[in-house]
Each structure stands twice: as C-alpha cells, then as structure tokens.
PDB file with SEQRES, HELIX, SHEET and CRYST1 records, atoms N, CA, C and O in Angstrom:
SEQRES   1 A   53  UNK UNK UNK UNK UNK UNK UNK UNK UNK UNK UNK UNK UNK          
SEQRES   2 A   53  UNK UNK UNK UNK UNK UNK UNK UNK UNK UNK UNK UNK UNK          
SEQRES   3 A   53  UNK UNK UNK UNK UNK UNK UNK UNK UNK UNK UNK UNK UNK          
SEQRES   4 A   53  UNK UNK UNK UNK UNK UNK UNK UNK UNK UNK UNK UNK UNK          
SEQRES   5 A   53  UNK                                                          
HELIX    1 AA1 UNK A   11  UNK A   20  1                                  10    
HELIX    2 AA2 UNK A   27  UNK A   30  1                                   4    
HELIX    3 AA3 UNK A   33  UNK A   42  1                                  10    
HELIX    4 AA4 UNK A   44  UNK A   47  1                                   4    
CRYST1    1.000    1.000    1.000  90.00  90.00  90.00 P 1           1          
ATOM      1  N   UNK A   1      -5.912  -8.338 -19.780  1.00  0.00           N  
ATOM      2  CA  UNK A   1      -7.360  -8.305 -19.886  1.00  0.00           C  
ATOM      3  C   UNK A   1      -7.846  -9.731 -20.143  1.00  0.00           C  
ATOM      4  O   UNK A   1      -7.600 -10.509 -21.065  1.00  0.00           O  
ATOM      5  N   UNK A   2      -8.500  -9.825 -19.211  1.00  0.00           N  
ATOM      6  CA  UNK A   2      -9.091 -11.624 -19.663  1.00  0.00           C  
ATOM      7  C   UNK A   2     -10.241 -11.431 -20.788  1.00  0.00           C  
ATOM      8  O   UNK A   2     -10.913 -10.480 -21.186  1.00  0.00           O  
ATOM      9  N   UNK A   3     -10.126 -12.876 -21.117  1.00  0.00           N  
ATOM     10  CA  UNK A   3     -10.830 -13.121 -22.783  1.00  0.00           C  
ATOM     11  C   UNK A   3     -11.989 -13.713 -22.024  1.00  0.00           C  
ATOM     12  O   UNK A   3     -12.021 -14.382 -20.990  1.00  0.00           O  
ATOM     13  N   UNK A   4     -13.021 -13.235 -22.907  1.00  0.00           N  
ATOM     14  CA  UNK A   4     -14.449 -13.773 -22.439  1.00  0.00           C  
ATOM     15  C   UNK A   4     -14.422 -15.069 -22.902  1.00  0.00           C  
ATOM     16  O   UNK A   4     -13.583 -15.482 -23.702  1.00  0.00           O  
ATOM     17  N   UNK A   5     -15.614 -15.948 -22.266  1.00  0.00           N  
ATOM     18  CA  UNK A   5     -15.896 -17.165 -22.191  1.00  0.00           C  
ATOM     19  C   UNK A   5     -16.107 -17.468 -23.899  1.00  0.00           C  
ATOM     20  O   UNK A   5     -15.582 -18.324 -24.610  1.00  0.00           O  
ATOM     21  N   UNK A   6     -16.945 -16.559 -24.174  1.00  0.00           N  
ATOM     22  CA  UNK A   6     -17.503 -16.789 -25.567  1.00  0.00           C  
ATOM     23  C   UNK A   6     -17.177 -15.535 -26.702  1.00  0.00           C  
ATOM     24  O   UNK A   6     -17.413 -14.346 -26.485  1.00  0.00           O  
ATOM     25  N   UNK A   7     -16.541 -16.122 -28.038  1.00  0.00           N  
ATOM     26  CA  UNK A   7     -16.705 -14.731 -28.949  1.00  0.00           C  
ATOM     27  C   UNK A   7     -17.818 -13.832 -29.435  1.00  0.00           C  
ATOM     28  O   UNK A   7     -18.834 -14.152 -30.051  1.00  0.00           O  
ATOM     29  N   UNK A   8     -17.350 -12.445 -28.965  1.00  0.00           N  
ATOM     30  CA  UNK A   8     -18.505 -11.729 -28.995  1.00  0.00           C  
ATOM     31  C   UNK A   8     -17.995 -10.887 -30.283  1.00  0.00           C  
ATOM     32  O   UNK A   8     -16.793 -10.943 -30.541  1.00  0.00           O  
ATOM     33  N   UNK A   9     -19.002  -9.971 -31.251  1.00  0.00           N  
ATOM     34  CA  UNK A   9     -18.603  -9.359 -32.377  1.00  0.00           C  
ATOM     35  C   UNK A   9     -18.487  -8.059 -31.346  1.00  0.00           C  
ATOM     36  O   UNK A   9     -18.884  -7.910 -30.190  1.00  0.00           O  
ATOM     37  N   UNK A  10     -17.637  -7.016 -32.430  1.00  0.00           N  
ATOM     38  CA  UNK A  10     -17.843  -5.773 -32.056  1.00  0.00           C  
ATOM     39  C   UNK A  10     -19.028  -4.964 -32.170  1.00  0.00           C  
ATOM     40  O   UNK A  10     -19.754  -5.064 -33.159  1.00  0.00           O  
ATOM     41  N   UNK A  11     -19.344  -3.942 -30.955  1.00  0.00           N  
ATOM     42  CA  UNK A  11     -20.420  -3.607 -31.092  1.00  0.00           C  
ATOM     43  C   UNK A  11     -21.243  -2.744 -32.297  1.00  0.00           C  
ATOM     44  O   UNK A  11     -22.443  -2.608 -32.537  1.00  0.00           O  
ATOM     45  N   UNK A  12     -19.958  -2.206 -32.965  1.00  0.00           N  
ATOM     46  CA  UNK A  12     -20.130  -1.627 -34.065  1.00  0.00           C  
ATOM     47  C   UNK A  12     -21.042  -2.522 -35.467  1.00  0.00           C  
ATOM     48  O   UNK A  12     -22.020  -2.226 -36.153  1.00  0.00           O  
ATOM     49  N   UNK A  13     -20.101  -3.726 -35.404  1.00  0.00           N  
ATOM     50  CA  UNK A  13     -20.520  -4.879 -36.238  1.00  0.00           C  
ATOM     51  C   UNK A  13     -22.140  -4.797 -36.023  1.00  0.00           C  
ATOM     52  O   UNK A  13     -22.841  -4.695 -37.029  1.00  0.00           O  
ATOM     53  N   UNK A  14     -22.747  -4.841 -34.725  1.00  0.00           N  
ATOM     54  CA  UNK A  14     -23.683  -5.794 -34.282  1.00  0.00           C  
ATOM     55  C   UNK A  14     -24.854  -4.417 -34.395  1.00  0.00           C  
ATOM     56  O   UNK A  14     -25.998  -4.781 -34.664  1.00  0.00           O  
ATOM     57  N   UNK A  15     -24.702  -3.299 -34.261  1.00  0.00           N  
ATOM     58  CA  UNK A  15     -25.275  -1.929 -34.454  1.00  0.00           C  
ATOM     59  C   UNK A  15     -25.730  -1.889 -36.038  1.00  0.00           C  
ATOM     60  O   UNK A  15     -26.891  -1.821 -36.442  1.00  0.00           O  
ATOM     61  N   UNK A  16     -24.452  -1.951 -36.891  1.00  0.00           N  
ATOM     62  CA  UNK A  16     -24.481  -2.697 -38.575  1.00  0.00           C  
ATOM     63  C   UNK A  16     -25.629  -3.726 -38.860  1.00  0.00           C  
ATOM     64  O   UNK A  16     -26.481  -3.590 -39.737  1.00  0.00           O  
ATOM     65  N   UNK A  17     -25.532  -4.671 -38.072  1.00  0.00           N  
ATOM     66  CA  UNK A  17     -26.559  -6.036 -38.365  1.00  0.00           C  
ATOM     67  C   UNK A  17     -27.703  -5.290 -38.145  1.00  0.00           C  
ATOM     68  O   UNK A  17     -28.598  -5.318 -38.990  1.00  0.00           O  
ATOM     69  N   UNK A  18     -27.806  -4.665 -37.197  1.00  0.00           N  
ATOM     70  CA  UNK A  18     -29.035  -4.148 -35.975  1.00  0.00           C  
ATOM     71  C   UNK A  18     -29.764  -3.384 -37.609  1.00  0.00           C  
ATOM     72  O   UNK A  18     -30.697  -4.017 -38.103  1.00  0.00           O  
ATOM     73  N   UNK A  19     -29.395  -2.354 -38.188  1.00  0.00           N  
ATOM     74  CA  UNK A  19     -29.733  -1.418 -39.033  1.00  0.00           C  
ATOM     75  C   UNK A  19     -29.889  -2.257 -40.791  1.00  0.00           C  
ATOM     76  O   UNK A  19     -30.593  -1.915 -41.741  1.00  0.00           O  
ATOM     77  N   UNK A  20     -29.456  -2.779 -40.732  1.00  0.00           N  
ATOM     78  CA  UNK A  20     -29.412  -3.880 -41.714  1.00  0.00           C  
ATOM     79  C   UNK A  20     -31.171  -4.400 -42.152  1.00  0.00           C  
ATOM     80  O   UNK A  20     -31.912  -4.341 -43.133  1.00  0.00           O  
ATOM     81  N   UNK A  21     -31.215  -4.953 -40.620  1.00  0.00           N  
ATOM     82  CA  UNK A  21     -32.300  -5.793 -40.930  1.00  0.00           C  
ATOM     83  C   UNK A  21     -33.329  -4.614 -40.625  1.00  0.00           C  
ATOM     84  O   UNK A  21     -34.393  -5.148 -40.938  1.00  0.00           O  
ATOM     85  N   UNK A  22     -33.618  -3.406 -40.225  1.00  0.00           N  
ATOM     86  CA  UNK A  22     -34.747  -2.291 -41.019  1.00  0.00           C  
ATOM     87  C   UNK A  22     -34.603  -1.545 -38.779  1.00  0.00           C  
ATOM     88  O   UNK A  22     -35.504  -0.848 -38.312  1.00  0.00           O  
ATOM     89  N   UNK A  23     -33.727  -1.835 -38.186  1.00  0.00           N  
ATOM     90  CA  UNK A  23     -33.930  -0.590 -37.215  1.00  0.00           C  
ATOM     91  C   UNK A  23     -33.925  -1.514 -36.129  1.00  0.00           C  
ATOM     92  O   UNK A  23     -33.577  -2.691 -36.222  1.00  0.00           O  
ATOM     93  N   UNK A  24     -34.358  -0.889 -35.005  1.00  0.00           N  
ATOM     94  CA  UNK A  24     -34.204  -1.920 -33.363  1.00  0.00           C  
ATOM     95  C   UNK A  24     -35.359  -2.211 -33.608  1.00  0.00           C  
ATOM     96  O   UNK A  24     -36.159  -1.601 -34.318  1.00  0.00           O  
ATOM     97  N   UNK A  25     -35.582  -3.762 -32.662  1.00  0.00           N  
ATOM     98  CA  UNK A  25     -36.770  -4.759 -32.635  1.00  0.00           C  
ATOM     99  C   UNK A  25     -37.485  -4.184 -32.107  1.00  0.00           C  
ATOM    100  O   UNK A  25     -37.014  -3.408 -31.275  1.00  0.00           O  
ATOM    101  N   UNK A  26     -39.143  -4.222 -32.287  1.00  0.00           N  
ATOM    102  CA  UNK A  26     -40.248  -4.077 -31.500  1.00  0.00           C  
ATOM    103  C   UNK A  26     -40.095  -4.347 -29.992  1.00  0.00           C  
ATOM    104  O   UNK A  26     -40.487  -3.607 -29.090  1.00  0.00           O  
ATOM    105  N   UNK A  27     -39.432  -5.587 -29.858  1.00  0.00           N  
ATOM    106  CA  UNK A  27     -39.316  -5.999 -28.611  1.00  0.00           C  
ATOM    107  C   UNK A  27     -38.531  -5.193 -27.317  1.00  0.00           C  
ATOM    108  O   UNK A  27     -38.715  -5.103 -26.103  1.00  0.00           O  
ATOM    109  N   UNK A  28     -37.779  -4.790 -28.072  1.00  0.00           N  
ATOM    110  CA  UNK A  28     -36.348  -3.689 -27.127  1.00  0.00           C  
ATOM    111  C   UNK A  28     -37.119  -2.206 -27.680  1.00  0.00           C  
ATOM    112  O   UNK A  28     -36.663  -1.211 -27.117  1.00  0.00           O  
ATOM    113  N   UNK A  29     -38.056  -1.972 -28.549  1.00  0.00           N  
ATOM    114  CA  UNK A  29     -38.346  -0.900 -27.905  1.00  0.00           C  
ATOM    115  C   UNK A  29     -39.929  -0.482 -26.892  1.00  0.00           C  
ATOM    116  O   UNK A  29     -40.398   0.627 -26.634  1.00  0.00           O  
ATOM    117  N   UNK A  30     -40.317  -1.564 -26.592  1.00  0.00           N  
ATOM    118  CA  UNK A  30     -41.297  -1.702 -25.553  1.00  0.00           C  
ATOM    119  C   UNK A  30     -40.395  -2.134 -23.986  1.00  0.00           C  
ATOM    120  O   UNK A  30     -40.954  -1.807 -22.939  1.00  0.00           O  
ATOM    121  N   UNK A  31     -39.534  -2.589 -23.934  1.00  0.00           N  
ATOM    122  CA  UNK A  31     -38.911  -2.697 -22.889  1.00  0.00           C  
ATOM    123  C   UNK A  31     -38.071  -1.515 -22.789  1.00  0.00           C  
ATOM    124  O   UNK A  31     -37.235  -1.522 -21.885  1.00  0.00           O  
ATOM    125  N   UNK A  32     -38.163  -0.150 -23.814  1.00  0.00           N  
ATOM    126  CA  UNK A  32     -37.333   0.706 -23.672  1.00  0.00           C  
ATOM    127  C   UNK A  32     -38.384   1.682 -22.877  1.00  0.00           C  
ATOM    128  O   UNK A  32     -38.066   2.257 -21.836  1.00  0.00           O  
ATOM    129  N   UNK A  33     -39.364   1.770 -23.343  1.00  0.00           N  
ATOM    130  CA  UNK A  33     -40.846   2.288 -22.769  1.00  0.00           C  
ATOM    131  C   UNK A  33     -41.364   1.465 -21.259  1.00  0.00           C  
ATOM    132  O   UNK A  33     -42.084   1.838 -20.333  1.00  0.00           O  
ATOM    133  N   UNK A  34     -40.702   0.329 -21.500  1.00  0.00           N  
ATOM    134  CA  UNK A  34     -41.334   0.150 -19.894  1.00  0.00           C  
ATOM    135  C   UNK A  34     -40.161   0.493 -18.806  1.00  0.00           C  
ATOM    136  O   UNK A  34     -40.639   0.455 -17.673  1.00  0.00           O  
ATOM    137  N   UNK A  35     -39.114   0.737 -18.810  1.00  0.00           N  
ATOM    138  CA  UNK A  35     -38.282   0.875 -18.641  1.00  0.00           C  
ATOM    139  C   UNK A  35     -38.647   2.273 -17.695  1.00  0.00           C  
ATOM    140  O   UNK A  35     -38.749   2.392 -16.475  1.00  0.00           O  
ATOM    141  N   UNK A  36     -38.822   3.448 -19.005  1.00  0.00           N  
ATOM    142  CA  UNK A  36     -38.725   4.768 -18.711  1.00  0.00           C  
ATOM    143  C   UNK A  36     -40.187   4.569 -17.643  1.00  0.00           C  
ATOM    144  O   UNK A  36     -40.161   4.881 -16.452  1.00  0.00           O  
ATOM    145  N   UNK A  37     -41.226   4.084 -18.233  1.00  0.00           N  
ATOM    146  CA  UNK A  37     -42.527   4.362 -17.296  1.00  0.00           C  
ATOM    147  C   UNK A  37     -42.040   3.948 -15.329  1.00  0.00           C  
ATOM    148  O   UNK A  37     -42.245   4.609 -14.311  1.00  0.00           O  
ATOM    149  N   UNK A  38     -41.222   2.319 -15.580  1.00  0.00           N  
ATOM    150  CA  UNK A  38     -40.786   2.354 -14.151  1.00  0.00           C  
ATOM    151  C   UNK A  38     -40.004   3.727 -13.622  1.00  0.00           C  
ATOM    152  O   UNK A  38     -40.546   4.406 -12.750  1.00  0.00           O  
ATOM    153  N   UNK A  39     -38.945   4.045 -14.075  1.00  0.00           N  
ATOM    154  CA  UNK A  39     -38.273   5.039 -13.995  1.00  0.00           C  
ATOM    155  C   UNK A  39     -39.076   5.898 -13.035  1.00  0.00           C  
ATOM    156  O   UNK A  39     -38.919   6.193 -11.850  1.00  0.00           O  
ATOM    157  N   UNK A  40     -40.019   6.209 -13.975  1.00  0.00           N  
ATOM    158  CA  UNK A  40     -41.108   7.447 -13.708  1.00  0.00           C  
ATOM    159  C   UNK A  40     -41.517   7.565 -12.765  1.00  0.00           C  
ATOM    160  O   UNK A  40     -41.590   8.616 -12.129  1.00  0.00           O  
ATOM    161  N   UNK A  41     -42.144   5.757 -12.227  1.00  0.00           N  
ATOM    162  CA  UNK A  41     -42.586   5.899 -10.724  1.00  0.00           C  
ATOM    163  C   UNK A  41     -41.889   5.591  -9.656  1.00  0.00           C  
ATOM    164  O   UNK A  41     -42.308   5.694  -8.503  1.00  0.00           O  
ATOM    165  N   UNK A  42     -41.011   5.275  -9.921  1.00  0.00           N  
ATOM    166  CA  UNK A  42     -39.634   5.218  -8.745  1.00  0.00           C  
ATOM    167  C   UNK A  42     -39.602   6.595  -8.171  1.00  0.00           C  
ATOM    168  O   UNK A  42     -39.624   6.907  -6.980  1.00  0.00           O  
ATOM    169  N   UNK A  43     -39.530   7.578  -9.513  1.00  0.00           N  
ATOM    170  CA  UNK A  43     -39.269   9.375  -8.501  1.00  0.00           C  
ATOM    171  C   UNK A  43     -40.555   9.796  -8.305  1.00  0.00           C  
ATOM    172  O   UNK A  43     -40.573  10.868  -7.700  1.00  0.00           O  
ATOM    173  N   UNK A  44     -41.884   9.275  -8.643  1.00  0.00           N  
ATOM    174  CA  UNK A  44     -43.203   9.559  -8.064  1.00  0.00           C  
ATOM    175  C   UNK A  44     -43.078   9.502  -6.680  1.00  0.00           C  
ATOM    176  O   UNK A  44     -43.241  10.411  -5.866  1.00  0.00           O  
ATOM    177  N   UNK A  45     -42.669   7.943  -6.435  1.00  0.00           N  
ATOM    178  CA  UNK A  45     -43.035   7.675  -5.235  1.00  0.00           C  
ATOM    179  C   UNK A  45     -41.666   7.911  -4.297  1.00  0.00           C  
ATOM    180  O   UNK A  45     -41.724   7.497  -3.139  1.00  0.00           O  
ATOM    181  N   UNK A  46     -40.568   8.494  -4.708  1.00  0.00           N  
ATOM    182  CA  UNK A  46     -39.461   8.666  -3.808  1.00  0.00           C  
ATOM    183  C   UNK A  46     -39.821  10.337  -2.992  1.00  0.00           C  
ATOM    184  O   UNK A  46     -39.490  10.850  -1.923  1.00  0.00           O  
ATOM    185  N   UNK A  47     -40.772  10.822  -4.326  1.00  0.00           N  
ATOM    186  CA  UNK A  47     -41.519  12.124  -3.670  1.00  0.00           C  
ATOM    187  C   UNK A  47     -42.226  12.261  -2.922  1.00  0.00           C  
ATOM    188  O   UNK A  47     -42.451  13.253  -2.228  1.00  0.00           O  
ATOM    189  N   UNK A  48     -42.835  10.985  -2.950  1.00  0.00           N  
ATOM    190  CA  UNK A  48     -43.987  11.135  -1.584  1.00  0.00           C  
ATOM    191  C   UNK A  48     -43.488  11.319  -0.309  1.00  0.00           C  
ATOM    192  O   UNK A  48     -42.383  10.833  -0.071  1.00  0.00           O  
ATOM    193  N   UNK A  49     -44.169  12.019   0.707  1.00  0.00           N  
ATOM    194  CA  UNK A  49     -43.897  12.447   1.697  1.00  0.00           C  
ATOM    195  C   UNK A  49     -43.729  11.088   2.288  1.00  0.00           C  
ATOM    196  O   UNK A  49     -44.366  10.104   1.911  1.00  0.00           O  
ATOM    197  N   UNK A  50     -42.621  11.092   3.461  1.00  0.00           N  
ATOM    198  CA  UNK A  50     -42.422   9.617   4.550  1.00  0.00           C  
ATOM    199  C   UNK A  50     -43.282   9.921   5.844  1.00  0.00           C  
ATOM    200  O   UNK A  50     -43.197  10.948   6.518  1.00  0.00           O  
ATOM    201  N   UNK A  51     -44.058   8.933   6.051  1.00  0.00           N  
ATOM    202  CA  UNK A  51     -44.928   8.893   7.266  1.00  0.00           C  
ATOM    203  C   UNK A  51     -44.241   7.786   7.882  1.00  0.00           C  
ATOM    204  O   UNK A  51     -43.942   6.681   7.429  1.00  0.00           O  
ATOM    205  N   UNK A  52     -43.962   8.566   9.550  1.00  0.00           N  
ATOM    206  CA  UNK A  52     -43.555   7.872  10.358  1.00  0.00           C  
ATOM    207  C   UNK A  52     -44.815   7.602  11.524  1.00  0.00           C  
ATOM    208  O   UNK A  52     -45.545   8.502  11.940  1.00  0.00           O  
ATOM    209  N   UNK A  53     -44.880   6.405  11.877  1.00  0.00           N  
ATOM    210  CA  UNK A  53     -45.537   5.662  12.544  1.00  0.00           C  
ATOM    211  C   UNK A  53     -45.078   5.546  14.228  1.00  0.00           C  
ATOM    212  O   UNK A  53     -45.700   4.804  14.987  1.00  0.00           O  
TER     213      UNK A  53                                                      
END                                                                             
C-alpha cells in the first residue's frame, strides 16, 4: 500500500477534534444543503420529458 504524500490523522481522531470544538462547521453544513438542493434538480430535470427536434 503506498504511503501518502502527507501525514494524515485517523479519521476517528479528526471526527474527535470535529466534536470537541462544539459539532460540524457552519460551513460544511450549508454545502451539505447545497449539495442535496443540486441533487434535487438533477432528478427534476432528468424527469423532464426529451424533445427531439
């Protein structure tokens, strides 16, 4: 198994830190919300009927 470029902690560790400092950032959870909203319209519009020309 190759060794990454850089040391990374375990994710467990970093989940620990994460909860430590009071829960996930504001920031990751608005990108968790924009996320789902794209989501949303990806199968909106995969529903729309295809018009062929």
């Amino acid at each position: 198994m190759p060794r990454p470029s850089r040391w990374l902690p375990p994710k467990n560790e970093f989940y620990e830190k994460v909860r430590d400092r009071g829960g996930t950032p504001d920031a990751e959870k608005r990108l968790r919300k924009q996320v789902v909203k794209l989501a949303e319209m990806i199968e909106a519009i995969r529903a729309l009927p295809v018009q062929h020309n």
